[in-house]
Residue, then its C-alpha position, 0 to 999 in steps of 0.5 A: x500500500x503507498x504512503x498517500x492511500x495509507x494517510x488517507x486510511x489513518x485520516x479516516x481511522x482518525x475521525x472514525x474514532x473521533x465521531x464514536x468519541x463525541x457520539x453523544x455530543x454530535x446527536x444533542x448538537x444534531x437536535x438542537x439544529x434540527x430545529x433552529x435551521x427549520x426556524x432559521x429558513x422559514x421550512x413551514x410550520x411543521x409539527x414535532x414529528x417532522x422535526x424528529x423525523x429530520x433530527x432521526x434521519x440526520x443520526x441516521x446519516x451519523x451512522x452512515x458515515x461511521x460506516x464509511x470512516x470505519x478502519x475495517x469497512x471499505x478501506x481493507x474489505x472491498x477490492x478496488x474495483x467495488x470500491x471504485x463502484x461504491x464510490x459511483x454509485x454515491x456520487x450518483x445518489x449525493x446532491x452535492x458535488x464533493x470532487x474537488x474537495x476530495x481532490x485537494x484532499x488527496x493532493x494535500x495528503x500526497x504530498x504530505x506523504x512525500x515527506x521523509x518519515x511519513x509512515x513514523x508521522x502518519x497519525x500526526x499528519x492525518x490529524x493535519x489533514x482534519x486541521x485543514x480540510x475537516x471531515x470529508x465531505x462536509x464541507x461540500x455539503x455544507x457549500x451546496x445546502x448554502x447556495x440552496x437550502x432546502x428539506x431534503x438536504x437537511x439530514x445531511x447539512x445538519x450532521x456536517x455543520x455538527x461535526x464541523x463545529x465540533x471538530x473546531 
């Protein structure tokens, strides 16, 4: 396995292990803005059931991307071409456009895997890469809901906008 794809797997590892670290706080930050980005852009007056409905699909995206970041998920189980399939497919199903944002990710860890030492410094330089770039692909998220906030996209947003506070 190159430097660059092993960086990668120990950024993953390293939020993986992050988000069941701060579980509990990202579900209470997750409910609190549920609620205030429903009030906050006028969605209508929806009843408390909605609103739990949207707090429970935004834990349920939570659990989603634990599976996504977890060490022994997609990273060592998938061969590479379902790995490249899955990733087709979920960028077939996101309403964001998280390519570039990737991109400038793997770029960033390419080059840090360049560096003389990588493999001693891999968990110092994955934690760089969550200083610099958060947990990908909240920032895509968070940029395309932005531009057009709407309902079917605040599962997503909320769970983002969490995690990124938090990991702040």
């Amino acid at each position: 396995m190159d430097t660059t794809r092993l960086l990668l797997n120990t950024y993953y590892e390293a939020l993986y292990e992050w988000i069941q670290a701060k579980r509990r706080l990202l579900e209470q930050r997750i409910g609190e803005l549920v609620g205030k980005e429903i009030k906050r852009l006028g969605f209508g007056d929806l009843s408390s059931d909605k609103i739990e409905a949207y707090r429970e699909a935004s834990v349920a995206f939570l659990e989603e991307r634990v599976e996504s970041y977890d060490p022994v998920g997609h990273q060592y189980i998938y061969t590479s071409s379902q790995r490249k399939r899955a990733s087709g497919l979920q960028s077939q199903l996101d309403w964001y456009d998280s390519g570039r944002e990737f991109a400038r990710l793997l770029d960033s860890a390419s080059q840090k895997a360049q560096s003389e030492l990588a493999n001693e410094r891999l968990e110092e330089l994955a934690n760089e890469l969550i200083e610099d770039f958060g947990a990908f692909p909240d920032r895509s998220i968070i940029s395309a809901y932005e531009s057009e906030p709407a309902l079917s996209k605040l599962p997503d947003y909320v769970l983002s906008r969490a995690i990124e506070e938090l990991l702040r």
